[in-house]
TIMITI-277735 format. One record per residue: residue number from 1; x, y negated, z of N, C-alpha, C in turn. Coordinates in Angstrom, 3 decimals. Layout:
<drendos>
+-----+----------+----------+----------+----------+----------+----------+----------+----------+----------+
|   n |   n_east |  n_north |     n_up |  ca_east | ca_north |    ca_up |   c_east |  c_north |     c_up |
+-----+----------+----------+----------+----------+----------+----------+----------+----------+----------+
| NUM |        X |        Y |        Z |        X |        Y |        Z |        X |        Y |        Z |
...
+-----+----------+----------+----------+----------+----------+----------+----------+----------+----------+
</drendos>
This chain:
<drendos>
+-----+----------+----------+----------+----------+----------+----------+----------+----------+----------+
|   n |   n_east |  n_north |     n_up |  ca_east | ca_north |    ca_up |   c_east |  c_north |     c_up |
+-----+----------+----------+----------+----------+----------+----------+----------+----------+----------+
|   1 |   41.925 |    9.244 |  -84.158 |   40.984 |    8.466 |  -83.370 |   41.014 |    9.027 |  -81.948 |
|   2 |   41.066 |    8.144 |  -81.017 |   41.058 |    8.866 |  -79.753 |   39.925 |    8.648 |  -79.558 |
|   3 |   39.564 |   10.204 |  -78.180 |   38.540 |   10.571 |  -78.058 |   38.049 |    9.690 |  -76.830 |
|   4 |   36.710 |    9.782 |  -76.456 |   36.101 |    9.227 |  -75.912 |   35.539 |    9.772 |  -74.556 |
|   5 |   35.095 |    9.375 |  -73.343 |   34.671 |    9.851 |  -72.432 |   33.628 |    9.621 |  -72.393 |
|   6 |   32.513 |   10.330 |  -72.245 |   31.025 |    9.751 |  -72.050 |   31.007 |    9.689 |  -70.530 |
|   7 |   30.479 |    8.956 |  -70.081 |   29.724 |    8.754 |  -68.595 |   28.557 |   10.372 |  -68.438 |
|   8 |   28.790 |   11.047 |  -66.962 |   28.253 |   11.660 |  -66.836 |   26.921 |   11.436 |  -66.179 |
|   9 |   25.786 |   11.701 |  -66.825 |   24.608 |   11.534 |  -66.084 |   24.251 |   12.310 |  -64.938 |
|  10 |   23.634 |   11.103 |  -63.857 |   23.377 |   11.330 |  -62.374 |   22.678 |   12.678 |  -62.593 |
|  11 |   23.056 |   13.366 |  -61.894 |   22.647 |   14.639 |  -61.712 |   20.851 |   14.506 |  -61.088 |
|  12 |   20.325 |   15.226 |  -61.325 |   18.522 |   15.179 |  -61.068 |   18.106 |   16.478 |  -60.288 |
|  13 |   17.661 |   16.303 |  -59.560 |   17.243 |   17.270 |  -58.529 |   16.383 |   18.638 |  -59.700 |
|  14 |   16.520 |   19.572 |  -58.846 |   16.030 |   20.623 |  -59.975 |   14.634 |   20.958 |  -59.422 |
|  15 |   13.883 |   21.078 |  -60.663 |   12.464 |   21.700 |  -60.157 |   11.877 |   22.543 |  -59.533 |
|  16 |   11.148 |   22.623 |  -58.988 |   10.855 |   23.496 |  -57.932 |    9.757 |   24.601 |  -58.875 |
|  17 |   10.171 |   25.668 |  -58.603 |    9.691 |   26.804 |  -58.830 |    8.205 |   27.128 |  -57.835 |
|  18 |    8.616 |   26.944 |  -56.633 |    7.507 |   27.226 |  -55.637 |    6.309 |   26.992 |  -55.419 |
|  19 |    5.467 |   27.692 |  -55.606 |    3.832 |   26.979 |  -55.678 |    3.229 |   26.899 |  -54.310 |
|  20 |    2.519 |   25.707 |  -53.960 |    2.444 |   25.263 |  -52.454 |    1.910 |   26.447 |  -51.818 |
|  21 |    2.254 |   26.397 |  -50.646 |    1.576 |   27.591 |  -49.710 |   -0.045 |   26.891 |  -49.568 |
|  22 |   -0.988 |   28.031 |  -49.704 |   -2.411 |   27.787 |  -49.801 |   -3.059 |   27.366 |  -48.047 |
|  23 |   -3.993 |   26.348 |  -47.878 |   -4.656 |   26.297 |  -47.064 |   -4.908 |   27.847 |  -46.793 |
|  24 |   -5.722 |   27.965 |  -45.570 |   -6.171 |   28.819 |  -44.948 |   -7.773 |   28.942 |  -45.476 |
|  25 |   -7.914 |   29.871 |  -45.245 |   -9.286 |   30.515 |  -46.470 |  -10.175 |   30.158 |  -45.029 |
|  26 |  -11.266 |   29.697 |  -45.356 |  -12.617 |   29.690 |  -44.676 |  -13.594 |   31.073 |  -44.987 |
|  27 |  -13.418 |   31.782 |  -46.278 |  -14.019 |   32.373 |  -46.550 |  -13.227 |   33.223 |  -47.786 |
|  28 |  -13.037 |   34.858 |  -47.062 |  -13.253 |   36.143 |  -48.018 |  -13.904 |   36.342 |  -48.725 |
|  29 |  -14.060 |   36.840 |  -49.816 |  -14.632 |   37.468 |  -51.076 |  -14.258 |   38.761 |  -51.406 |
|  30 |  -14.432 |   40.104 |  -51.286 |  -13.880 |   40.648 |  -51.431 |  -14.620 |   41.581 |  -52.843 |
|  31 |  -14.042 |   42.733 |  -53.775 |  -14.756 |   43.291 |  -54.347 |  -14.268 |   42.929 |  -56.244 |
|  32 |  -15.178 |   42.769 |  -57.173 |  -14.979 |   43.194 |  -58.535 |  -14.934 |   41.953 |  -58.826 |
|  33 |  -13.217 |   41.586 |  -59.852 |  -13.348 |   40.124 |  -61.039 |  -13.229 |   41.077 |  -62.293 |
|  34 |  -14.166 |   40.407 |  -63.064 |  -13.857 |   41.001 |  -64.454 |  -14.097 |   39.999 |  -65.045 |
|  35 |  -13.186 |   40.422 |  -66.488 |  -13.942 |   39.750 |  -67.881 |  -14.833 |   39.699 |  -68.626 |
|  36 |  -15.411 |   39.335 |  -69.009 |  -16.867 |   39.522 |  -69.792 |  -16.636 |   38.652 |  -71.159 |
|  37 |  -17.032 |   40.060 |  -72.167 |  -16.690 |   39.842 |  -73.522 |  -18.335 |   39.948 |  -74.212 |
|  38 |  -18.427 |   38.763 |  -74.734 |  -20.133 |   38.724 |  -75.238 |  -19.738 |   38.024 |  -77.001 |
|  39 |  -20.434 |   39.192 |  -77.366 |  -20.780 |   39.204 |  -79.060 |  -21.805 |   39.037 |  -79.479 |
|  40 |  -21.754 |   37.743 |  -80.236 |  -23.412 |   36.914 |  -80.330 |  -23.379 |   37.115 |  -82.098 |
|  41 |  -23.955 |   37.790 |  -82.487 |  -23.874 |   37.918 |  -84.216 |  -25.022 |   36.410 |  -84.570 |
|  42 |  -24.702 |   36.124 |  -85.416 |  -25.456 |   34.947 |  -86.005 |  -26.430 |   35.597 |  -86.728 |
|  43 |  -26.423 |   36.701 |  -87.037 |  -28.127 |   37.158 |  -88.197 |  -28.308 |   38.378 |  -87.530 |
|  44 |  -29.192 |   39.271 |  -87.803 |  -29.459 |   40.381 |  -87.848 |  -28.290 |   41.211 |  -88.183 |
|  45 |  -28.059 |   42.047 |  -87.476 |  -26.680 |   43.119 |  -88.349 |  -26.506 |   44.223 |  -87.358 |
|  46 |  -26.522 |   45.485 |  -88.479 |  -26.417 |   46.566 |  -88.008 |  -25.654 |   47.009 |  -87.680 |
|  47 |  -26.138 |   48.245 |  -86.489 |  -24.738 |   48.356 |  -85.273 |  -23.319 |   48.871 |  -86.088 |
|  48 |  -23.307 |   49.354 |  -87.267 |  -22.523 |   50.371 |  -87.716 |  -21.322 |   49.736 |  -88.535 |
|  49 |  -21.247 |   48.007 |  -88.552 |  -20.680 |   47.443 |  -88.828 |  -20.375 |   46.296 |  -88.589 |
|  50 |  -19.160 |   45.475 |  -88.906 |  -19.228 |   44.009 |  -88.676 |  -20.102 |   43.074 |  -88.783 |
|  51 |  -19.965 |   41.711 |  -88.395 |  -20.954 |   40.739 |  -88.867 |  -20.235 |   39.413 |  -88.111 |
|  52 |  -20.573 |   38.296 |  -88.969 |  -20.528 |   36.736 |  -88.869 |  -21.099 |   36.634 |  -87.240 |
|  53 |  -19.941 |   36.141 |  -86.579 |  -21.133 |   35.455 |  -85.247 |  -19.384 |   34.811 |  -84.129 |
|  54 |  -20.167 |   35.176 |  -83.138 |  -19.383 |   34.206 |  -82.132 |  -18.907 |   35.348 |  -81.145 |
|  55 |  -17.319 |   35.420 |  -80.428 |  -16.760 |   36.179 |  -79.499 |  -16.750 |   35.005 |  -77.971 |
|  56 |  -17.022 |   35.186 |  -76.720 |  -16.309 |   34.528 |  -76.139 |  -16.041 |   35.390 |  -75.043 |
|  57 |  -15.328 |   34.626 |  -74.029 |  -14.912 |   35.473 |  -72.828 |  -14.570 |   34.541 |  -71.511 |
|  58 |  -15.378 |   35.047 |  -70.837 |  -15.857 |   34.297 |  -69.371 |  -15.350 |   35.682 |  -68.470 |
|  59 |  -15.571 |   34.789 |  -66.807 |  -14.857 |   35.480 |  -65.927 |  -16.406 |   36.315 |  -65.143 |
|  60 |  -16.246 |   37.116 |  -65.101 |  -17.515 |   37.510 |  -64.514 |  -17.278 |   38.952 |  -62.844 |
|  61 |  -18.144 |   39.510 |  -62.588 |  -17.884 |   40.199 |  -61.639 |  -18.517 |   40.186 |  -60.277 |
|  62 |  -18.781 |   40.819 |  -59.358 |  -19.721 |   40.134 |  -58.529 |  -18.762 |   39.100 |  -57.545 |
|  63 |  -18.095 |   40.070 |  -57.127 |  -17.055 |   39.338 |  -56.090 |  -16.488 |   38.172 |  -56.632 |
|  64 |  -16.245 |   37.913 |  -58.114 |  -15.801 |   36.648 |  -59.282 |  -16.983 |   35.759 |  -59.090 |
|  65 |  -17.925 |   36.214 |  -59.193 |  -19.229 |   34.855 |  -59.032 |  -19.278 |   34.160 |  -58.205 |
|  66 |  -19.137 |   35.065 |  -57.412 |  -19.864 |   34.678 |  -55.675 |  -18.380 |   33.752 |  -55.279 |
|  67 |  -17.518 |   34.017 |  -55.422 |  -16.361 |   33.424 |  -55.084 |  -16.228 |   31.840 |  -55.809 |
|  68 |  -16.765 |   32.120 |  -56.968 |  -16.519 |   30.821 |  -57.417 |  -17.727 |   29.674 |  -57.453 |
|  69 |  -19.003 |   30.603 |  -56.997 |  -20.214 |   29.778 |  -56.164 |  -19.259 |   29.297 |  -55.166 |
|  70 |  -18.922 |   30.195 |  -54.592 |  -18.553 |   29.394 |  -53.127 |  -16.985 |   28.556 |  -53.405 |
|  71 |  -16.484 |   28.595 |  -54.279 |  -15.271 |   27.124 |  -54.672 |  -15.953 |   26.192 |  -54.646 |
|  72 |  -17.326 |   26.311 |  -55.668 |  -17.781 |   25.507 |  -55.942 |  -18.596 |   24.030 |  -54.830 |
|  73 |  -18.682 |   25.014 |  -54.130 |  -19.089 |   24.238 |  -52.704 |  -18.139 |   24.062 |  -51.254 |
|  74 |  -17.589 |   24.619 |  -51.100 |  -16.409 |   24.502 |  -50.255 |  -15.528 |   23.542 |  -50.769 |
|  75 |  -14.820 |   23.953 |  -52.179 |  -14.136 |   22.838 |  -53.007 |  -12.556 |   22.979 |  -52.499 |
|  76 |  -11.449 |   22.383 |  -52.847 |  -10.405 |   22.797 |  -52.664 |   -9.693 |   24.103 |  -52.499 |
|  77 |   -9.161 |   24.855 |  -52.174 |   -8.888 |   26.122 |  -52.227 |   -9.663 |   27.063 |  -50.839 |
|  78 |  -10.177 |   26.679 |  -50.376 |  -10.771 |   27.790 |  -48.929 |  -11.543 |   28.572 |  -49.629 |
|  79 |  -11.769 |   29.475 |  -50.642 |  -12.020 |   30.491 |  -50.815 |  -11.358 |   31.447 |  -51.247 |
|  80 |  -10.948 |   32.630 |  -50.287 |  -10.187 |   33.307 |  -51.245 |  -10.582 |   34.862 |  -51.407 |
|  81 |  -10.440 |   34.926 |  -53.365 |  -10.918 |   36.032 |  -53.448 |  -10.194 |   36.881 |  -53.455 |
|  82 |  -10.510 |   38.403 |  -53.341 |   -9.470 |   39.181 |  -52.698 |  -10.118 |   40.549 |  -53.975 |
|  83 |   -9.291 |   40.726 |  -54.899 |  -10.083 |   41.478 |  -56.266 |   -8.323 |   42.202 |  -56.887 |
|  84 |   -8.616 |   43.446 |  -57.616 |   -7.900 |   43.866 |  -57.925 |   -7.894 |   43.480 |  -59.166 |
|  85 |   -6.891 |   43.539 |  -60.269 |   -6.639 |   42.956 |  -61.496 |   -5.553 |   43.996 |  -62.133 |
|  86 |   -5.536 |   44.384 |  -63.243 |   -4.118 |   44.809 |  -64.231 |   -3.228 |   44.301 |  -64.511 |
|  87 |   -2.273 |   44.703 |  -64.257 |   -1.108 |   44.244 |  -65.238 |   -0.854 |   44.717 |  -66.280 |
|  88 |   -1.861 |   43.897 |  -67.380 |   -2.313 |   43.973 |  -68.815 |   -2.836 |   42.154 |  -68.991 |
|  89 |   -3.061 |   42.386 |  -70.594 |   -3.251 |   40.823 |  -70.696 |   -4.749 |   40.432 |  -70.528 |
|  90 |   -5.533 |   41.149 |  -70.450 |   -6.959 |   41.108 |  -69.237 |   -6.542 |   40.290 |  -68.252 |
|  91 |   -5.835 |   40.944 |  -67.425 |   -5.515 |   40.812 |  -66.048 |   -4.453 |   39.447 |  -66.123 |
|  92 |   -3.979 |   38.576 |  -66.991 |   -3.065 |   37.481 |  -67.251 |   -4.632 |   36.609 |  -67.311 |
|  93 |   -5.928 |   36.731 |  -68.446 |   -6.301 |   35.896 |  -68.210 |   -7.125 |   35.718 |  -67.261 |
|  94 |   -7.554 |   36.621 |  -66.762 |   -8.297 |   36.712 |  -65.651 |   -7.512 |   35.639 |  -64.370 |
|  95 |   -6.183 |   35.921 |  -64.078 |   -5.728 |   34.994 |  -63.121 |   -5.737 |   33.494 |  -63.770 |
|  96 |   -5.588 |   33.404 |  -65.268 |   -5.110 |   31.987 |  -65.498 |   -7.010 |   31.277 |  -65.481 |
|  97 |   -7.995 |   31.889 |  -66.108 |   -9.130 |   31.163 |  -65.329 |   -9.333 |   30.716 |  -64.613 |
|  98 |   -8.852 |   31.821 |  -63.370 |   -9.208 |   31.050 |  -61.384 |   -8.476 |   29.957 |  -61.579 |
|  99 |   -6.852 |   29.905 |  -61.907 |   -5.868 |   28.583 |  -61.883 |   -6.926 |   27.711 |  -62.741 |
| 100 |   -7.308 |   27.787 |  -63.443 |   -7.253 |   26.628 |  -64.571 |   -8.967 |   25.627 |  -63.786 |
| 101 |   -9.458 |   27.269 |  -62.787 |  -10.741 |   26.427 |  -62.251 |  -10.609 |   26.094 |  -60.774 |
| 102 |   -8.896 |   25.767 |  -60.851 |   -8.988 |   25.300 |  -59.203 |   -8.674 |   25.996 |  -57.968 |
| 103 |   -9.226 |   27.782 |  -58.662 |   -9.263 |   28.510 |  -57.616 |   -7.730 |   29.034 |  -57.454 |
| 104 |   -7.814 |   29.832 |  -55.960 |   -6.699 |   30.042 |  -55.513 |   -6.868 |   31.972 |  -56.664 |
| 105 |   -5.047 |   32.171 |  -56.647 |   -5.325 |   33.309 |  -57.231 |   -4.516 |   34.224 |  -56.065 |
| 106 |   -3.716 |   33.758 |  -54.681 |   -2.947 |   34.537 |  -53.538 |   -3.664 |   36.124 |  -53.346 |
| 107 |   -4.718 |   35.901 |  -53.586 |   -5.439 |   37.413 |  -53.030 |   -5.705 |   38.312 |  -54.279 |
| 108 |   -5.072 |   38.269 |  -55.292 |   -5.546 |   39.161 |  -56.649 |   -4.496 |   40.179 |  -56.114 |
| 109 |   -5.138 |   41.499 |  -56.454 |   -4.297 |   42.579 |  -56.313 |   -3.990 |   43.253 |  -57.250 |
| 110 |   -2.259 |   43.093 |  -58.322 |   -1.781 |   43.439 |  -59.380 |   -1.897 |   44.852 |  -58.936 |
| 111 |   -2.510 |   45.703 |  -60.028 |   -2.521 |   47.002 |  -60.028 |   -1.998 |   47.787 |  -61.302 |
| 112 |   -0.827 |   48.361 |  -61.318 |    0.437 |   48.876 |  -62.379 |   -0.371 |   49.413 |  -63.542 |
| 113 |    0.032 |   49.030 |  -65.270 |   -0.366 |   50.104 |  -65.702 |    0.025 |   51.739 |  -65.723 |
| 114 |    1.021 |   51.943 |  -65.130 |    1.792 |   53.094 |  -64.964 |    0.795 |   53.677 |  -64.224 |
| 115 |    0.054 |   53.570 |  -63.212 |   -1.249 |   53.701 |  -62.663 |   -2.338 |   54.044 |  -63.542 |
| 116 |   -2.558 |   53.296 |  -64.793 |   -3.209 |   53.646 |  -65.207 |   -4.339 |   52.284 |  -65.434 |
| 117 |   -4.531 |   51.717 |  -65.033 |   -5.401 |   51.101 |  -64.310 |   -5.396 |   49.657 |  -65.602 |
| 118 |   -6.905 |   49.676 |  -65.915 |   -6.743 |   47.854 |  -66.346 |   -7.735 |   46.877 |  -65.652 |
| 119 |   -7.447 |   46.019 |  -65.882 |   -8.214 |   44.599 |  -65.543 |  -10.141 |   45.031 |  -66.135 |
| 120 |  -10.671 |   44.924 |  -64.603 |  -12.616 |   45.183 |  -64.965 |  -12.754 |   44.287 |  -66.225 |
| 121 |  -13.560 |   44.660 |  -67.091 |  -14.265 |   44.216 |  -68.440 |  -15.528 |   44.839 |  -68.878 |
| 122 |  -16.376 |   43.796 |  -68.840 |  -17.486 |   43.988 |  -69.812 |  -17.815 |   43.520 |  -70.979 |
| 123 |  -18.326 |   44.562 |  -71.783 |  -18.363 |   44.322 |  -73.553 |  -19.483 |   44.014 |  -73.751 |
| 124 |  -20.160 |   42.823 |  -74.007 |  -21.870 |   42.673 |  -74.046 |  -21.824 |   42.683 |  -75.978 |
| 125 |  -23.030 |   43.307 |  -76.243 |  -23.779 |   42.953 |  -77.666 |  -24.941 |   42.186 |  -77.397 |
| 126 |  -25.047 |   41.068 |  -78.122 |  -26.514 |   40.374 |  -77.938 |  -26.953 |   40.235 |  -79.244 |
| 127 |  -28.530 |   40.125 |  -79.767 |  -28.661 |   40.212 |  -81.001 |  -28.679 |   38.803 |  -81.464 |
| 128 |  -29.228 |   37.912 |  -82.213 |  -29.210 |   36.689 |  -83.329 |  -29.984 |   35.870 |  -81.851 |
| 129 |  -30.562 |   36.568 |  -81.456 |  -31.589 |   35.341 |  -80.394 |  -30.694 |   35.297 |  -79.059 |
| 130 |  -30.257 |   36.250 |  -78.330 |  -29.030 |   36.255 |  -77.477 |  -29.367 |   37.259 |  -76.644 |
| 131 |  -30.585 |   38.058 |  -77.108 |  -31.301 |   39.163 |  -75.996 |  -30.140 |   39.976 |  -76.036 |
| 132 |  -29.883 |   40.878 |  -74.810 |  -28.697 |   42.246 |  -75.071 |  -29.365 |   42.756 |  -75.620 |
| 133 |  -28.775 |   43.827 |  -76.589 |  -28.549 |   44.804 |  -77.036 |  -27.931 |   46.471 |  -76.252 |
| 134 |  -26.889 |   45.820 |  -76.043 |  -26.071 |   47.115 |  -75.012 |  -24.816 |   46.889 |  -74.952 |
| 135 |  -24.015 |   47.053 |  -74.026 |  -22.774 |   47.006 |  -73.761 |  -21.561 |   48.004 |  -73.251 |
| 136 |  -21.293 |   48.100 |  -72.564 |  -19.868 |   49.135 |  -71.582 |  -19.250 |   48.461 |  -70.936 |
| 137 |  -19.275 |   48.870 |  -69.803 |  -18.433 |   48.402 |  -68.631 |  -17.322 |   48.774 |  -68.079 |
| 138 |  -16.070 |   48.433 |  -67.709 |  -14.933 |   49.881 |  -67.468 |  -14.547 |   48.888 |  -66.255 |
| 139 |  -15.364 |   49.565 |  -65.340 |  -15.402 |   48.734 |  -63.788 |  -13.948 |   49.953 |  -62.777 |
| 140 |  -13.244 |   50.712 |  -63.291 |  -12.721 |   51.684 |  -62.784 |  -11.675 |   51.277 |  -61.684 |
| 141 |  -11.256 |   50.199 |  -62.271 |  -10.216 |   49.734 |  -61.444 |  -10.818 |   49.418 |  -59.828 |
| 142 |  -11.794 |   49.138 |  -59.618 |  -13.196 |   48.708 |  -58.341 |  -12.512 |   49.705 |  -57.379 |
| 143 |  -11.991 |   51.032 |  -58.119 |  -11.552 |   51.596 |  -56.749 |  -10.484 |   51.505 |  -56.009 |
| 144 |   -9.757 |   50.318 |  -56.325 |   -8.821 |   49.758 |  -55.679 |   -9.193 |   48.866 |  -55.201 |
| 145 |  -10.215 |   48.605 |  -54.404 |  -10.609 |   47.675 |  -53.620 |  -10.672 |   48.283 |  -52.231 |
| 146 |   -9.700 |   48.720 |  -51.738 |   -9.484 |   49.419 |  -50.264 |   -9.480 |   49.330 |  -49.105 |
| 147 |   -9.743 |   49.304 |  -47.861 |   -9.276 |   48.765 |  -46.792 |   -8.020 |   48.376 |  -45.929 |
| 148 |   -7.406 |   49.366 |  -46.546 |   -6.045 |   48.893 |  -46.489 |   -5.385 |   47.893 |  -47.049 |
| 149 |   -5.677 |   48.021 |  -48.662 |   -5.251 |   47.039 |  -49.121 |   -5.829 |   45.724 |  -49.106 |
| 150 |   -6.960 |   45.370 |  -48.293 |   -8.048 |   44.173 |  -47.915 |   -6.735 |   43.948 |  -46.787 |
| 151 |   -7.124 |   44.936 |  -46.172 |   -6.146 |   43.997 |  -44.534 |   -4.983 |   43.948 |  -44.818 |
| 152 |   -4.356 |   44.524 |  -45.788 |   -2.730 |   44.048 |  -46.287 |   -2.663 |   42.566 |  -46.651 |
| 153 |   -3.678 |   42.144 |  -47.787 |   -3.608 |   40.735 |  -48.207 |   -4.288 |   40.058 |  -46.807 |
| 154 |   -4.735 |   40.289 |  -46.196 |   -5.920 |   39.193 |  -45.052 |   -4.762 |   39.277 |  -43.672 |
| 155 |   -4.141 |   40.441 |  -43.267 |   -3.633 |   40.332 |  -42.206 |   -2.205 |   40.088 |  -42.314 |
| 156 |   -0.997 |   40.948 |  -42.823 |   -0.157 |   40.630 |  -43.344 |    0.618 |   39.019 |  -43.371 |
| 157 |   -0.332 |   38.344 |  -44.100 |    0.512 |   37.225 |  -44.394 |   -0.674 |   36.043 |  -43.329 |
| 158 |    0.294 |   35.462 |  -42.467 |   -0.396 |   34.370 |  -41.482 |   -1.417 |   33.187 |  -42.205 |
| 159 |   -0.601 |   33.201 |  -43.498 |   -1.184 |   31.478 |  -43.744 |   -2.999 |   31.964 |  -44.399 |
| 160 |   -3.449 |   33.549 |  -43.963 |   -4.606 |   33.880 |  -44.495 |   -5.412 |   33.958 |  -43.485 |
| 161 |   -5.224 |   33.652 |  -42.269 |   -5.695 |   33.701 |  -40.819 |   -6.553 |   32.463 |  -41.206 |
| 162 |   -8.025 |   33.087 |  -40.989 |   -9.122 |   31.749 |  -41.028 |   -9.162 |   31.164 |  -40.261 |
| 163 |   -9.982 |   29.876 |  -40.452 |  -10.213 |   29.156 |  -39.239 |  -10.893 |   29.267 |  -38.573 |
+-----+----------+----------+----------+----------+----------+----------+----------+----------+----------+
</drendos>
């Protein structure tokens, strides 16, 4: 049987990798994003063991709030927060939140675990009604919130020059 030639299909432009260059920020944020891990037990249950209830995990932090108050009203990307983060999987969802809420993530500052360093998290306990209980905070990474490294991300790159 002789063989056949297929027609080669028109070649298609290839996708672009590049994520748009961000408006220009109206407004800095600078300071703590964390995660916030809240454990809501459904009954009564003692500290010394498991129990039936609910995990979730929200973005929290001061500099995380306030930043995303102010998305919230500015709207489009002119806020940008300027927060250190891990490179750990903290620090993956922590950026994919801001994306997923719009916000810009240009100003997160990946900080190595070789460093040492993870993504801010807070562990809340709340009891059956939702009052806390007690938690832990491992805000450590906060001390990479520097001046140097502020005016590295703010001055550095032009397209961060406010208006």
């Amino acid at each position: 049987m002789p063989s056949q030639t297929l027609p080669t299909p028109p070649a298609s432009p290839a996708p672009s990798t590049s994520k748009p260059i961000p408006t220009r920020a109206s407004l800095a944020v600078v300071g703590s994003l964390a995660v916030d891990i809240t454990m809501h037990p459904f009954s009564t249950s003692p500290l010394q063991t498991t129990a039936p209830g609910s995990v979730s995990l929200t973005l929290g932090g001061v500099a995380g709030n306030v930043s995303r108050a102010a998305h919230s009203l500015l709207q489009e990307d002119r806020t940008l927060l300027i927060a250190p983060i891990g490179a750990d999987l903290l620090g993956n969802v922590a950026e994919k939140g801001l994306e997923d809420s719009g916000m810009r993530v240009d100003g997160l500052i990946r900080v190595g675990a070789e460093e040492g360093w993870s993504t801010a998290t807070c562990g809340y306990l709340v009891d059956e009604k939702g009052e806390l209980v007690g938690g832990v905070a491992d805000m450590k990474i906060a001390r990479e919130v520097e001046g140097r490294k502020v005016s590295s991300v703010l001055f550095t790159r032009s397209k961060w020059i406010f208006r």
